[in-house]
MIVEX-778744 format. One line per 5 residues: their letters; for each residue x, y, z of C-alpha. Coordinates in pm, whole numbers, plus 50000, padded with zeros to 5 digits. Example, Ala and Ser with C-alpha at 12.3 -4.5 7.8 and 13.67 -1.06 7.14 Angstrom:
2
AS	51230:49550:50780; 51367:49894:50714
// end
This chain:
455
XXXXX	45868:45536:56624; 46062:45262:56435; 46195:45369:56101; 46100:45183:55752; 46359:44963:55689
XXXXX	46203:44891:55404; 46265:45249:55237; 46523:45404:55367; 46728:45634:55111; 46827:45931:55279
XXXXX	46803:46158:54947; 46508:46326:54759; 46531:46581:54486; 46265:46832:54300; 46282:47042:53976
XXXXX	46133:47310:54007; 46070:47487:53633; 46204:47832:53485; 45991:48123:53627; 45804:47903:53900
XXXXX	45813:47952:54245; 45781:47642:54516; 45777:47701:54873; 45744:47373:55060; 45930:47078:54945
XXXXX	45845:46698:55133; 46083:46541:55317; 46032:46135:55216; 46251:45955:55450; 46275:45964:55881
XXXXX	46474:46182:56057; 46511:46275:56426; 46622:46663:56445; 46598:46973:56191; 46988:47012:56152
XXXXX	46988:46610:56017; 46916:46774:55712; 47138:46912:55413; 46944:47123:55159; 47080:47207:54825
XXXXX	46953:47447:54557; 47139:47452:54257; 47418:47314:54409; 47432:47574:54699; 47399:47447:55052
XXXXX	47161:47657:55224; 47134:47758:55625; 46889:47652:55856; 46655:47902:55988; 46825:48145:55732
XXXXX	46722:48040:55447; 46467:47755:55543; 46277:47610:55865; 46176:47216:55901; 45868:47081:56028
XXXXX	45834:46731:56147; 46097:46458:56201; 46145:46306:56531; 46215:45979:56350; 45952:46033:56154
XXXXX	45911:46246:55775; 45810:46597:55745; 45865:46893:55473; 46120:47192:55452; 45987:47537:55409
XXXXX	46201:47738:55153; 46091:47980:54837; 46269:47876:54514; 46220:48091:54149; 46303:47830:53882
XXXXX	46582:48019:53718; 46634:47966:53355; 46623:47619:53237; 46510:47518:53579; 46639:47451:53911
XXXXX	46707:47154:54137; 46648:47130:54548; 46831:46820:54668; 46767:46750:55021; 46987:46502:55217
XXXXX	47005:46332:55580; 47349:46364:55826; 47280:46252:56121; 47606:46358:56361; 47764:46040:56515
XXXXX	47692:46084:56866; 47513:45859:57116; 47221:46055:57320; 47120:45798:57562; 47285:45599:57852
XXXXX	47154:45304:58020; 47163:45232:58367; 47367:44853:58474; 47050:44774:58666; 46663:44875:58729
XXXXX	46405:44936:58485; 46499:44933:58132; 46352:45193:57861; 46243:45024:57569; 46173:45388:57377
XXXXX	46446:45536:57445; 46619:45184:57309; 46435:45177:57016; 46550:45545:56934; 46928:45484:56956
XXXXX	46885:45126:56747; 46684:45375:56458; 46946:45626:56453; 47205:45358:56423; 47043:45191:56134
XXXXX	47008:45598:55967; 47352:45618:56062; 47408:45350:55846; 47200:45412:55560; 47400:45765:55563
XXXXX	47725:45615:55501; 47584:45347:55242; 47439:45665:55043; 47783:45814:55078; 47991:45512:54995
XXXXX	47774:45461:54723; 47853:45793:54538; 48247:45731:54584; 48455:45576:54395; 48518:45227:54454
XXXXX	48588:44920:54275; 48312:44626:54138; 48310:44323:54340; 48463:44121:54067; 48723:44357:54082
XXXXX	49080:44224:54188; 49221:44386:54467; 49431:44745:54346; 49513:45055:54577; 49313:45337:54538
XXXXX	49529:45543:54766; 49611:45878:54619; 49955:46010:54577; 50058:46246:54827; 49940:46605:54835
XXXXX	50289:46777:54649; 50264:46481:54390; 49939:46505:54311; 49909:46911:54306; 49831:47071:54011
XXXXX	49749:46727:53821; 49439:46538:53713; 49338:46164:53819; 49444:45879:53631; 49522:45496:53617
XXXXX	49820:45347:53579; 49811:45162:53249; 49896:44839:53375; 49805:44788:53769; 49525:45017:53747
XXXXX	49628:45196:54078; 49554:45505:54121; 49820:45773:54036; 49898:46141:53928; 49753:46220:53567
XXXXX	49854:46499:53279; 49858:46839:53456; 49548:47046:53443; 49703:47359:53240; 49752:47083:52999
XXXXX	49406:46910:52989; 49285:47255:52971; 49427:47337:52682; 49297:47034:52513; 48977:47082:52627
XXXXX	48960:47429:52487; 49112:47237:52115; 48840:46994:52221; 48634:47125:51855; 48917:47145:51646
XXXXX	49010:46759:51749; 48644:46665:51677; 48679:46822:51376; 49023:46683:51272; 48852:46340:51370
XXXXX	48558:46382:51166; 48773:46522:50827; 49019:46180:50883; 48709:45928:50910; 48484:46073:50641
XXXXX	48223:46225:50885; 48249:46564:50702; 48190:46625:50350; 48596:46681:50231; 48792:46403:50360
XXXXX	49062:46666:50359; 49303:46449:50574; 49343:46181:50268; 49346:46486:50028; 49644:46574:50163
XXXXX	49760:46259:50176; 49770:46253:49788; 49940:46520:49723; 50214:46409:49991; 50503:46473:49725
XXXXX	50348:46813:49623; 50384:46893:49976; 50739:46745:49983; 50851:46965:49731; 50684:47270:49901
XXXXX	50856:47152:50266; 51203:47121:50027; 51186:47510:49941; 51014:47578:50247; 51295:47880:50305
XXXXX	51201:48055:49959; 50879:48007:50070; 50975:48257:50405; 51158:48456:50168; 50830:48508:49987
XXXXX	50583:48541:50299; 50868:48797:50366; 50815:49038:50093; 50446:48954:50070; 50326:49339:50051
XXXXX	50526:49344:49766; 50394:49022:49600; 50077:49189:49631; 50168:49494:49502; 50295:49361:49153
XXXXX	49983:49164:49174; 49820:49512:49170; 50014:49567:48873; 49928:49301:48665; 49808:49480:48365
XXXXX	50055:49699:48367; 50265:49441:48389; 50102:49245:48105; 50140:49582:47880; 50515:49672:47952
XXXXX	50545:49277:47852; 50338:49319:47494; 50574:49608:47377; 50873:49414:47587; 51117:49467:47226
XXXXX	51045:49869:47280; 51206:49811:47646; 51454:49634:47559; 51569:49915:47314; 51566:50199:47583
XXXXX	51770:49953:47801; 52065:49927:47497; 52035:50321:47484; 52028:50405:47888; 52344:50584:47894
XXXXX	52136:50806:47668; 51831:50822:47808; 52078:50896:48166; 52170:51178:47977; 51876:51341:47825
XXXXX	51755:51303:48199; 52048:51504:48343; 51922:51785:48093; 51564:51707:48154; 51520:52122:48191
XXXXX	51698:52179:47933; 51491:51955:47706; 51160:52133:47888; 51288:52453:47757; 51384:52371:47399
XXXXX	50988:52216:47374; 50860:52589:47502; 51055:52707:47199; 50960:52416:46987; 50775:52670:46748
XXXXX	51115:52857:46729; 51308:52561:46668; 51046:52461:46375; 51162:52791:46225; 51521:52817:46282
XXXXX	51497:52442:46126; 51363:52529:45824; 51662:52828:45723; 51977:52550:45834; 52091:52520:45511
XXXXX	52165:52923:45558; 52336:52868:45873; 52659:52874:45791; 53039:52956:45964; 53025:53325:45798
XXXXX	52657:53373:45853; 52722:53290:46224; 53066:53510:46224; 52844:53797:46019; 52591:53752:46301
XXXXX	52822:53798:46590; 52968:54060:46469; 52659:54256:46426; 52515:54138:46788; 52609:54399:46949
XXXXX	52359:54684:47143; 52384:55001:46919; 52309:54783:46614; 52045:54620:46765; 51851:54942:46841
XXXXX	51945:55066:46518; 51774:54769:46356; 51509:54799:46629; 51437:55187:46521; 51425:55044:46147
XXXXX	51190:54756:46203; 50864:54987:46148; 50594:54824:45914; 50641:55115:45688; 51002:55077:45626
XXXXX	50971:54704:45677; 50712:54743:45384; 50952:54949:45189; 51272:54685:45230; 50988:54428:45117
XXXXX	50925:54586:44803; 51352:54628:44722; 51352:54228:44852; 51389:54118:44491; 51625:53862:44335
XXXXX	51758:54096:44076; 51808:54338:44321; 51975:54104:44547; 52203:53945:44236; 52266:54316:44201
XXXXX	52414:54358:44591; 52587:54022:44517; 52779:54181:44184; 52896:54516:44448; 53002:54227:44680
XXXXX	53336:54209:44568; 53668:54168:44692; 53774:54485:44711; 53449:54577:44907; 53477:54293:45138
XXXXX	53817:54453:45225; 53736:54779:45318; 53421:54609:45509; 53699:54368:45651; 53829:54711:45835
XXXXX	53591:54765:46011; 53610:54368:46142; 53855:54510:46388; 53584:54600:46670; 53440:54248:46637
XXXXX	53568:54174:46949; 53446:54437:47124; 53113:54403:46988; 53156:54023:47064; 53223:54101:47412
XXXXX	52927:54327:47469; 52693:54127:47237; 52447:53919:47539; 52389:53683:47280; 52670:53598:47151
XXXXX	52688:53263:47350; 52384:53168:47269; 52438:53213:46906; 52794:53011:46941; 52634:52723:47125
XXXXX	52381:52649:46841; 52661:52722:46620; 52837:52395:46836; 52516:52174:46757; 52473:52244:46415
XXXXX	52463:51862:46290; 52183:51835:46565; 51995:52142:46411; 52076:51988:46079; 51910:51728:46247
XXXXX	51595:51860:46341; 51574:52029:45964; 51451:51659:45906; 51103:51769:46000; 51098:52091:45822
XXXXX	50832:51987:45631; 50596:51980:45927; 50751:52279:46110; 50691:52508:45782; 50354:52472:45800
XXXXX	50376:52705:46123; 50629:52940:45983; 50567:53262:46057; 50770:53445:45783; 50607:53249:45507
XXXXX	50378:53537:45423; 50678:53753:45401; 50841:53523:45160; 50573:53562:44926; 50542:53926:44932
XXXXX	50962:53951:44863; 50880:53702:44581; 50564:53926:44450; 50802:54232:44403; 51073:54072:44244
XXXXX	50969:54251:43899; 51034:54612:44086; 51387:54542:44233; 51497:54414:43873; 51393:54773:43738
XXXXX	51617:54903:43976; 51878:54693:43883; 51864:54743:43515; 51949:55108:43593; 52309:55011:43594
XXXXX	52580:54941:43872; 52636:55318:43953; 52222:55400:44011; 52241:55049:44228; 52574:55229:44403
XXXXX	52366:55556:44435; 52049:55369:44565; 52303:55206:44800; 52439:55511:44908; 52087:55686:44981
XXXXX	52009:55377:45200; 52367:55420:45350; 52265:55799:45472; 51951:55674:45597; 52163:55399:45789
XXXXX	52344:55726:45897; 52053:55915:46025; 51936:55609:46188; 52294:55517:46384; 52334:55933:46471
XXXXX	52690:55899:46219; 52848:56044:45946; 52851:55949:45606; 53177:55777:45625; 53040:55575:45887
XXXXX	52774:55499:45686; 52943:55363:45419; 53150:55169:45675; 52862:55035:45807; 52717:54901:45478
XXXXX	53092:54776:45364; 53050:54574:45712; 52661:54451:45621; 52815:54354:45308; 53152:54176:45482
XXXXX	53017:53830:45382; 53044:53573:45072; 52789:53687:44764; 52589:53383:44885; 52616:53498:45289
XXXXX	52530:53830:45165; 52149:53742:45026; 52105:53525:45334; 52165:53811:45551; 51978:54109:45340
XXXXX	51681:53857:45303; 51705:53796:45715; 51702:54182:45772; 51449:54279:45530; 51228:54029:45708
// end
């Protein structure tokens, strides 16, 4: 059979859809045996009799048997013709010739040759109008590794960019679109030009370009004082108020260091108040008078006195006659014999657990002074203000007992001596002792301290 000259593309292809299946796929052009044939599905060269079987050829067309599933967006069966080159028939010098067998070699010649044309065809090659350049590659170790190109002014063919670096464009390939689009207008922002007018904005930025490190450094902490704004904004409104505590630090240093100290005095703050509101009584002899009487025996003495009865009863004698009265017996001569019994203030100094106390706020007398200032305030909350008033209601009944005369006021003195007596576990002299010593102070000292004692 002579082939058609006419037609004779060694190459047909069929798509075969998603989800479809095709089993028998013509072969269009002439071939002579099944393994002439190349067939390609998706790409993949399959295996005779494996994967397919062939009918026909012989020099003539025929159809190759294979099942294909379009996968999904289709498939594509290419089938192709190689015929080996090979010559299968000899012919003999003389005798009968055989025009068949003639014809047969001359047709797989001319395939032969259409095989090569479809091959040379799908190579690259120059145009005809093309001047003559080499299209030799480079050699294997120059070429490894690197892409194809042209050499920019021959046109030969020579060793391009590596791959690992047209890779890596590739994979920028959107970005470089994008860039493209932004610098020609394509997108919305023309951000390229934007840039471009603000060039000396972004000079200036590239000139502090290392405070701007030294910021990205300590960005946390940019963000935190952003956090802080408001406070921020409020320590700047009452900024005059800060810049007082900073010209009084040392102080506020200070006060710090004592910080417990401070805690305690504000438990006591009530106490303070109180103490406040008597500082003009608390004087150098009032705090002498006091240490000498701080000692233990006295203290339970007074302790065993302060009922509510007799409490009531030293009330009632809290007058100011009766105290001018104690003032007029508080003379010189008194305060002497009183002044003997000045000679176990030490002792009583030493035992009195006080005593230091009482000398430290002796030490800081300006500051109580001081805090005197809000007396009014702190007597609002005075607890002995009730008292007060009662001594003040009863003045009218110590001035009868004053009138009496010196020696009844000595005698009333002396019957609260015993009692002193019976209440220390002493003697009369004692007692007598005892009241010279409550009376060891100024006339002024001495009505401090009665009023103190009688509450």
């Amino acid at each position: 059979m002579t082939i058609n000259l006419a037609d004779n593309t060694p190459r047909v292809s069929y798509a075969v859809a998603a989800g479809v299946t095709q089993t028998s796929f013509t072969v269009s052009f002439e071939f002579f045996d099944d393994a002439d044939l190349n067939v390609y599905v998706d790409g993949t060269l399959k295996t005779l009799t494996t994967d397919y079987t062939v009918t026909g050829g012989d020099g003539a067309t025929g159809s190759v048997a294979i099942s294909v599933t379009g996968a999904a967006g289709g498939s594509t069966v290419v089938i192709t013709r190689d015929i080996d080159l090979k010559r299968t028939t000899d012919f003999p010098a003389s005798g009968s010739f055989q025009i068949g067998s003639l014809n047969t070699e001359l047709d797989k010649l001319i395939a032969i040759a259409a095989d090569l044309d479809d091959k040379a065809s799908r190579a690259l090659q120059l145009t005809d109008f093309d001047t003559a350049v080499s299209l030799v590659l480079p050699d294997v170790n120059t070429r490894k590794g690197k892409t194809l190109a042209f050499n920019a002014s021959t046109g030969a063919v020579e060793a391009g960019p590596s791959t690992s670096d047209v890779q890596t464009v590739s994979a920028t390939a959107a970005d470089i679109a994008t860039l493209a689009d932004i610098e020609d207008g394509t997108d919305a922002t023309d951000a390229i030009q934007t840039v471009a007018g603000i060039s000396s904005n972004v000079s200036t930025v590239a000139g502090i370009s290392s405070n701007v490190t030294t910021v990205a450094g300590i960005s946390s902490n940019v963000t935190a004082v952003a956090g802080d704004a408001s406070d921020i904004g409020t320590v700047a409104g009452s900024i005059a108020n800060v810049n007082t505590v900073a010209g009084i630090d040392a102080n506020v240093t200070t006060v710090a260091g004592i910080s417990s100290n401070v805690t305690t005095v504000a438990g006591i703050s009530s106490d303070v108040s109180s103490v406040a509101a008597k500082a003009s009584f608390i004087t150098a002899d009032f705090v002498s008078d006091l240490n000498t009487l701080a000692v233990t025996d006295v203290v339970n003495d007074i302790n065993t006195l302060a009922t509510s009865d007799i409490v009531s009863d030293l009330n009632t004698l809290a007058t100011s006659d009766f105290v001018a009265d104690l003032n007029t017996l508080a003379t010189a001569a008194i305060v002497s014999d009183m002044d003997t019994l000045a000679d176990i203030s030490a002792n009583i100094t030493t035992v009195a657990g006080v005593s230091s106390n009482v000398t430290t706020v002796a030490g800081i007398s300006s500051n109580v002074t001081t805090v005197a200032g809000i007396s009014s305030d702190v007597s609002t909350v005075a607890g002995d203000s009730s008292d007060i008033q009662t001594v003040a209601s009863n003045i009218a009944t110590i001035a009868a007992k004053a009138n009496a005369g010196a020696n009844s006021d000595i005698t009333s003195l002396s019957g609260l001596t015993t009692a002193l007596s019976v209440a220390q576990g002493g003697t009369g002299a004692t007692t007598a002792a005892a009241a010279r010593t409550s009376l060891d102070v100024d006339q002024a000292g001495t009505a401090v301290a009665l009023s103190i004692a009688l509450g």
